[in-house]
Wavefront OBJ file of the C-alpha trace (Angstrom):
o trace
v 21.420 -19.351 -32.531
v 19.015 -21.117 -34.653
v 16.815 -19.454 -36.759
v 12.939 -19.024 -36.232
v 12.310 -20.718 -39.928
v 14.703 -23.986 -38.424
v 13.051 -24.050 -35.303
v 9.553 -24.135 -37.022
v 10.950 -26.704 -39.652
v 12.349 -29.111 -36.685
v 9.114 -28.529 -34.316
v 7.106 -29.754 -37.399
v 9.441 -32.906 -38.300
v 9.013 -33.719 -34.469
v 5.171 -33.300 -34.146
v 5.621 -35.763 -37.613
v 7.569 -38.473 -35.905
v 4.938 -38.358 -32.713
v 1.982 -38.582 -34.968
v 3.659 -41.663 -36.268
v 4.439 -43.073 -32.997
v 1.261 -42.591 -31.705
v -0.407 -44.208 -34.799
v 1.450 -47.198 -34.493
v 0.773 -47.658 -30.657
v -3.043 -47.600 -31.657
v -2.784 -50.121 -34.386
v -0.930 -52.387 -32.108
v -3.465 -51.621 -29.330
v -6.469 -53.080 -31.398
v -7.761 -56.313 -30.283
v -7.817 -58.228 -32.628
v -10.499 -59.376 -35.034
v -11.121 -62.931 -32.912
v -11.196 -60.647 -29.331
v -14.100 -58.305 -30.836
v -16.409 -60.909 -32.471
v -16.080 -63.096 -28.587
v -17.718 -59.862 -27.320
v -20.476 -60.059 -29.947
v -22.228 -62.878 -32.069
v -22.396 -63.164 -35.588
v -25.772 -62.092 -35.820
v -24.310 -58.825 -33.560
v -26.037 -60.312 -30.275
v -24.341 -59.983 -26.834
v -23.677 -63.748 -25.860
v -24.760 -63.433 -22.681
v -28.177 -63.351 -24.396
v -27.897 -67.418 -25.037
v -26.142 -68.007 -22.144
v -27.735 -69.089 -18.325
v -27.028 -65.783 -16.554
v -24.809 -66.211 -13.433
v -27.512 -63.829 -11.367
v -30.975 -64.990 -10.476
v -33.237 -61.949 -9.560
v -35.212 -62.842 -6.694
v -33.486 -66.499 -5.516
v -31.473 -65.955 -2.538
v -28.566 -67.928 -4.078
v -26.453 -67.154 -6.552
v -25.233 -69.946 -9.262
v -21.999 -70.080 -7.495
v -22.665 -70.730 -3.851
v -22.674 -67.090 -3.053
v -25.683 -65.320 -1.414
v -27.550 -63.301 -3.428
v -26.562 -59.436 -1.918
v -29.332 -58.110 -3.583
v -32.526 -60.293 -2.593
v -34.007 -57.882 -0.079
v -34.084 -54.991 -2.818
v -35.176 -57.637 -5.773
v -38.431 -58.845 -3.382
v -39.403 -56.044 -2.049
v -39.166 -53.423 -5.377
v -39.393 -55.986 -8.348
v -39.223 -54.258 -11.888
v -38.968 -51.009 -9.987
v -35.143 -51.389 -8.577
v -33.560 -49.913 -11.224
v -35.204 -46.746 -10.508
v -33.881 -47.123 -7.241
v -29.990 -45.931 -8.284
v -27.214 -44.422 -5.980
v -27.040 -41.280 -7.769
v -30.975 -40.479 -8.065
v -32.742 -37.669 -6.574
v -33.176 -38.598 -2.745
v -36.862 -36.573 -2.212
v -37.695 -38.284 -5.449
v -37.051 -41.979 -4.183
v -38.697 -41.130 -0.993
v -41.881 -40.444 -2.174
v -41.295 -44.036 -4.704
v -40.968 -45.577 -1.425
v -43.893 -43.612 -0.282
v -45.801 -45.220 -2.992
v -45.078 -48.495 -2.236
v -45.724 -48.341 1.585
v -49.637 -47.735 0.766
v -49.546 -50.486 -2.199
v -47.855 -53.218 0.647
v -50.268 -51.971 3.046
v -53.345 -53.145 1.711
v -55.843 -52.861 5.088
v -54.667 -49.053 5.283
v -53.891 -48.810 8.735
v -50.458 -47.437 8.020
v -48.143 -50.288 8.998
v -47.375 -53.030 7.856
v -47.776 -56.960 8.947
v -46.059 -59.777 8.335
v -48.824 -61.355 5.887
v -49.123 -58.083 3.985
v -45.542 -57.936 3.341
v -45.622 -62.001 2.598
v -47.986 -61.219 -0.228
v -45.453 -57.988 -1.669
v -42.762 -60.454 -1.716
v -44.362 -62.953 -3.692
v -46.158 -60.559 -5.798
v -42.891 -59.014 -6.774
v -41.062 -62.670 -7.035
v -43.558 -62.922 -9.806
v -42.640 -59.809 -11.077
v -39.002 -61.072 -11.811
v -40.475 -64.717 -13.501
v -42.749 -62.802 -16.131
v -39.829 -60.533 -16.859
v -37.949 -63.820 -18.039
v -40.442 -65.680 -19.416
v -40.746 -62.585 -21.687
v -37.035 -62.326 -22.081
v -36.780 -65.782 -22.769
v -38.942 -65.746 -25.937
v -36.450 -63.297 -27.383
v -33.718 -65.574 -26.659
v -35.970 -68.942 -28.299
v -36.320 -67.122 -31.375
v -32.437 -66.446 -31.340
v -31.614 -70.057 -31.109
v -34.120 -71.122 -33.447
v -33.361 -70.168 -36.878
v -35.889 -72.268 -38.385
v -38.737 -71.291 -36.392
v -39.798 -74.974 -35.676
v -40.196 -74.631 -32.306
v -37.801 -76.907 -30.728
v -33.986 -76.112 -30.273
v -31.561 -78.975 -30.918
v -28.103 -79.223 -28.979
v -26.473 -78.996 -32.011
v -28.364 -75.671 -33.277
v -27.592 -74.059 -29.530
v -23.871 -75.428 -29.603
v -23.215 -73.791 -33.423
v -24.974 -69.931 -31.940
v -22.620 -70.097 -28.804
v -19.349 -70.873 -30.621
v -19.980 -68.457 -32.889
v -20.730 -65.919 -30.143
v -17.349 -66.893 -28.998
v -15.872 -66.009 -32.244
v -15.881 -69.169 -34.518
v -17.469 -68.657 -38.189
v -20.733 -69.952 -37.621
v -20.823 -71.420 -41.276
v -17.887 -73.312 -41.002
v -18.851 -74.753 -37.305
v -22.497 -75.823 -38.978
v -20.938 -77.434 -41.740
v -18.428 -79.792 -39.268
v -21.000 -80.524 -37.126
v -23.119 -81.865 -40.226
v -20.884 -83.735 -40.951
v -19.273 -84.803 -37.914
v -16.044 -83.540 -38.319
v -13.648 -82.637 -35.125
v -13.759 -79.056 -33.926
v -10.645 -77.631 -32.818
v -12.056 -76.114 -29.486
v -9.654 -74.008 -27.066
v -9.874 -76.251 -23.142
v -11.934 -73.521 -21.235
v -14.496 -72.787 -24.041
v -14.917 -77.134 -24.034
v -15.075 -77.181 -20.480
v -18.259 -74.179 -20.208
v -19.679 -76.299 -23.058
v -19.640 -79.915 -21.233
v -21.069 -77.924 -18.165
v -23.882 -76.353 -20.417
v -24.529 -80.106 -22.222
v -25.284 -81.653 -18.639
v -27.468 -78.821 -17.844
v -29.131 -78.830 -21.264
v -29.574 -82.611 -20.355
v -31.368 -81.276 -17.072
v -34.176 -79.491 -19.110
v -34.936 -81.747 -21.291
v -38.144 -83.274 -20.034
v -38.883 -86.986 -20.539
v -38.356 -88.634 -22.889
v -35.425 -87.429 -23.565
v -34.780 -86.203 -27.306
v -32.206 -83.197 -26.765
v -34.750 -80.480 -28.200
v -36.152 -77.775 -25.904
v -38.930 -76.276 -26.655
v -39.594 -72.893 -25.492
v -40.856 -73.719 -21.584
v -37.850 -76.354 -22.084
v -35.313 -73.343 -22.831
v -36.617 -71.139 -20.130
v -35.899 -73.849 -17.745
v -32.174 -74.106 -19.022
v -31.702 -70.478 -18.715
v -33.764 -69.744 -15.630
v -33.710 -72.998 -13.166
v -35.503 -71.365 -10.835
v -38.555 -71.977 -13.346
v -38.522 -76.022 -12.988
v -38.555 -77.749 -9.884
v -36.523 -80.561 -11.885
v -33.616 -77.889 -12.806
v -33.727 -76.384 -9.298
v -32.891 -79.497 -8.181
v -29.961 -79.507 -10.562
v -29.032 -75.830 -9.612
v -29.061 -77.395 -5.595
v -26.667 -80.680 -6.749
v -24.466 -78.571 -8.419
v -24.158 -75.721 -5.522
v -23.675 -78.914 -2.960
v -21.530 -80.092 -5.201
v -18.659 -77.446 -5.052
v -19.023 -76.787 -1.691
v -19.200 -80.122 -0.038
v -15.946 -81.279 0.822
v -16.322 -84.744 2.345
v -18.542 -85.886 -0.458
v -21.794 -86.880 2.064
v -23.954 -84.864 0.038
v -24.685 -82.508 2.735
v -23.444 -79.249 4.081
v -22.064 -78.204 7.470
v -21.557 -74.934 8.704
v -17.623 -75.237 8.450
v -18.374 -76.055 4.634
v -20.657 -73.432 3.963
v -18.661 -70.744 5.729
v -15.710 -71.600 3.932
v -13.465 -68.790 2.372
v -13.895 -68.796 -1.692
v -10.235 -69.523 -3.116
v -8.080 -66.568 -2.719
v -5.512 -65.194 -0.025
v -5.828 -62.471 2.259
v -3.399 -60.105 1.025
v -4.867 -56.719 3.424
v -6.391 -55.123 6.440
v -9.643 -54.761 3.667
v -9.325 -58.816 2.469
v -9.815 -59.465 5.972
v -12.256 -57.247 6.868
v -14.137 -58.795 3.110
v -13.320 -62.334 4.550
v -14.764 -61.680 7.914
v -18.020 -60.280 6.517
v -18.117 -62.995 4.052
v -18.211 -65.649 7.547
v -20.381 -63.524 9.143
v -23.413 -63.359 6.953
v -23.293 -67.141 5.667
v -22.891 -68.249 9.336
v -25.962 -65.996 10.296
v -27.876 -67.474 7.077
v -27.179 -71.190 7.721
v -28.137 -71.164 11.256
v -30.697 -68.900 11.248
v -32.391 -69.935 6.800
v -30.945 -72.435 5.697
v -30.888 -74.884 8.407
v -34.610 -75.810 8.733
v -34.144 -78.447 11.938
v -31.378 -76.383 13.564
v -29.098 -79.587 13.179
v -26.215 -78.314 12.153
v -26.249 -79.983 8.675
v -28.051 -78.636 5.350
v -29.273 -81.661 3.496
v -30.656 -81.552 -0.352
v -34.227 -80.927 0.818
v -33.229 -77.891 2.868
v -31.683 -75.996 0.333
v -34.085 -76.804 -2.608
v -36.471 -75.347 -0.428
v -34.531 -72.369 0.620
v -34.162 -71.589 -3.000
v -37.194 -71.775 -4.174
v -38.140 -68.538 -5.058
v -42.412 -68.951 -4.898
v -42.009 -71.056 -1.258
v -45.146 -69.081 0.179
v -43.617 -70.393 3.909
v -40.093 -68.806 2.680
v -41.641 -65.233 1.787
v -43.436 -65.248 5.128
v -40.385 -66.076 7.138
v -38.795 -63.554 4.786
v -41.715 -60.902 5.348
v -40.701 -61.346 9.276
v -36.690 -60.925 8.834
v -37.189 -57.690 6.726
v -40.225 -56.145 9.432
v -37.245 -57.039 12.179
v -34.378 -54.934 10.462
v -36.163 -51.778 10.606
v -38.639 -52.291 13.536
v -37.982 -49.853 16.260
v -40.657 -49.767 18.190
v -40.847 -53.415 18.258
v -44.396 -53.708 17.426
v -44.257 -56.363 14.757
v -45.081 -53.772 12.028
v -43.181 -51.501 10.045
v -44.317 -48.188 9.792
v -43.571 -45.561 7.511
v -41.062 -43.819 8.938
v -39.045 -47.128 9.975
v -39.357 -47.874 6.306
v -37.783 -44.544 5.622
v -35.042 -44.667 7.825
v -33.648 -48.209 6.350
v -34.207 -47.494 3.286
v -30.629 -48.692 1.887
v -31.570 -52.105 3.247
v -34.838 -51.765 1.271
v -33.695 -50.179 -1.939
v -30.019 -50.271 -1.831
v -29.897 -46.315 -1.759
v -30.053 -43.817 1.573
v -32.435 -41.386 1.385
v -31.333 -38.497 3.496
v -33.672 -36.244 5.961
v -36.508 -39.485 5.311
v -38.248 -38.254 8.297
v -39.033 -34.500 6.743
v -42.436 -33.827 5.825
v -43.122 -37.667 5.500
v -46.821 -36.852 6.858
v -47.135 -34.218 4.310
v -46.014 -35.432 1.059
v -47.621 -38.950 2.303
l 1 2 3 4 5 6 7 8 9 10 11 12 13 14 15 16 17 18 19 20 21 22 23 24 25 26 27 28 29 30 31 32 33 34 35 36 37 38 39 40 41 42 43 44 45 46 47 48 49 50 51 52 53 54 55 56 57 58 59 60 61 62 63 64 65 66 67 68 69 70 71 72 73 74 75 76 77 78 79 80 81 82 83 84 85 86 87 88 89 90 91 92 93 94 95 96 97 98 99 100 101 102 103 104 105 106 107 108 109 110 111 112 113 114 115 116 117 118 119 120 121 122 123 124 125 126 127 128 129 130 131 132 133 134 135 136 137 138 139 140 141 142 143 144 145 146 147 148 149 150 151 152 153 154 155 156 157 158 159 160 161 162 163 164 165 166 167 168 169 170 171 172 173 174 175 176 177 178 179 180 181 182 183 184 185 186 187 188 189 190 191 192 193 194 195 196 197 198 199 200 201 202 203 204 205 206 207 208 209 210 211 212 213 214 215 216 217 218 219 220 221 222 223 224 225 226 227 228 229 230 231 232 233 234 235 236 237 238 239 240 241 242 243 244 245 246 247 248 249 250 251 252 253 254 255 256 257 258 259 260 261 262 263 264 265 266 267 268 269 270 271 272 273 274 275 276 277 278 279 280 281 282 283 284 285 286 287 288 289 290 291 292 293 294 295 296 297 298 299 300 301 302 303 304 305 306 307 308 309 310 311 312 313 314 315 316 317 318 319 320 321 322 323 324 325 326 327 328 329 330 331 332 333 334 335 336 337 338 339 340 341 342 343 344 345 346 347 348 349 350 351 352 353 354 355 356
């Protein structure tokens, strides 16, 4: 049998060769240099701070074609939505929506109309715009190392490469002086895309610097008329599959690449032909003829359309209006709240008179 000084000595030469194992599977498990500084800048700023962001808070359209889940919540609490999280304090959120309720109704007879809830909506729209425009002079200053006031392609082109990794020195210097960079295909390919949309914001004539109203166009399209245009081309673009420049309903409602693999694909699919069907007949589709032109979209995205935030005002007041009275009251409000604020406030109808 061994003894309890060999057992010891063998449990402590195994512990040994773990320790060793393990050290080597975290060494190996490190990204590598390159894979950390994609993540973060060489100045140590998030990239996503230079780039266009793929979300638009308060457009109804998403950069990709995809309708924005979110725009009932964005127009109707504005800065306030984050407050508004799944995991918060029900009795607290009810008496935020509470709050709200008496703000939207502005004539005090405790419901609201259509043109009261128009005026919200755009109030709140410009909510989201001043929270970029402010954002947005952040992001200037990042791009703009010399504090001219005007951001050349070539000075935005050297800060996004190097937030993808490349040694910002050594990218300056071949640009200066022309020199080839060795550029991987997909980081080329987001670059072309960002060049034509650079191209976009720059307002005539043409000299490829932005200033700072310039920039926040690039970023936020929603901003210019001219780059919501753009943002409109380039949706049409990807979805339009006979190359007429319009959309149909078979075009629009087409499944994003992908195969149905499951009982929940389907069910994802299904939804996903359900809401853009009910969008482009009932939005998007201004004449009811069945197609979408330019014009109809531009104006369905425009996020300060006064006639768009009324027709809005009325879709929202018809969710959640029981009584069918053309108003929403308070307790309506309450009880679809999720569709409201994204979050379900349970037992909305206790003491609402109360704590109102």
């Amino acid at each position: 049998m061994m003894s309890r000084q060999a057992f010891l000595c063998s449990l402590g030469s195994l512990y040994l060769s773990l320790l060793f194992i393990f050290l080597l599977m975290d060494v190996y498990a490190r990204p590598a240099n390159n894979s950390v500084l994609k993540e973060k800048a060489a100045d140590g700023k998030d990239e996503n701070e230079i780039l266009p962001p793929d979300h638009l808070n308060g457009v109804k359209m998403e950069m990709d074609g995809h309708l924005n889940k979110e725009f009932h919540q964005e127009v109707f609490l504005g800065k306030e939505m984050e407050e508004f999280e799944e995991d918060s304090e029900p009795r607290r959120n009810r008496k935020k929506l509470m709050v709200i309720f008496s703000k939207v109704d502005i004539n005090n007879d405790k419901k609201i109309g259509a043109k009261e809830m128009q005026r919200w909506i755009m109030e709140k729209t410009d909510e989201h715009f001043q929270e970029a425009v402010e954002e947005n002079k952040m992001h200037f200053r990042a791009v703009d190392p010399d504090g001219d006031g005007h951001v050349s392609w070539d000075e935005y082109k050297i800060k996004f490469l190097a937030s993808k990794g490349f040694n910002e020195k050594e990218i300056a210097e071949k640009i200066k002086n022309n020199e080839e960079l060795k550029i991987d295909e997909e980081t080329q390919e987001v670059l072309d895309n960002l060049k034509d949309r650079w191209y976009q914001a720059d307002n005539p004539p043409p000299d490829l610097l932005l200033n700072e109203e310039e920039f926040l166009s690039f970023l936020h399209p929603e901003h210019s008329r001219g780059m919501l245009k753009f943002m409109v081309k380039e949706i049409i673009r990807d979805l339009d599959q006979d190359g007429d420049k319009k959309l149909t309903l078979s075009e629009f409602i087409s499944l994003p690449v992908g195969t149905m693999e499951n009982q929940q694909a389907q069910d994802i699919d299904d939804d996903w032909v359900k809401d853009r069907r009910k969008e482009f007949e009932e939005v998007i589709d201004a004449n009811h003829d069945g197609i979408v032109t330019m014009e109809e979209l531009e104006e369905y995205m425009d996020p300060m359309n006064e006639y768009n935030a009324l027709n809005e005002a009325k879709q929202m007041i018809a969710v959640a209006d029981e009584n069918q009275n053309h108003h929403l009251e308070l307790e309506e409000i309450l009880k679809y709240s999720e569709y409201f604020t994204g979050s379900k406030l349970m037992d909305y109808a206790r003491n609402v008179h109360e704590e109102f």
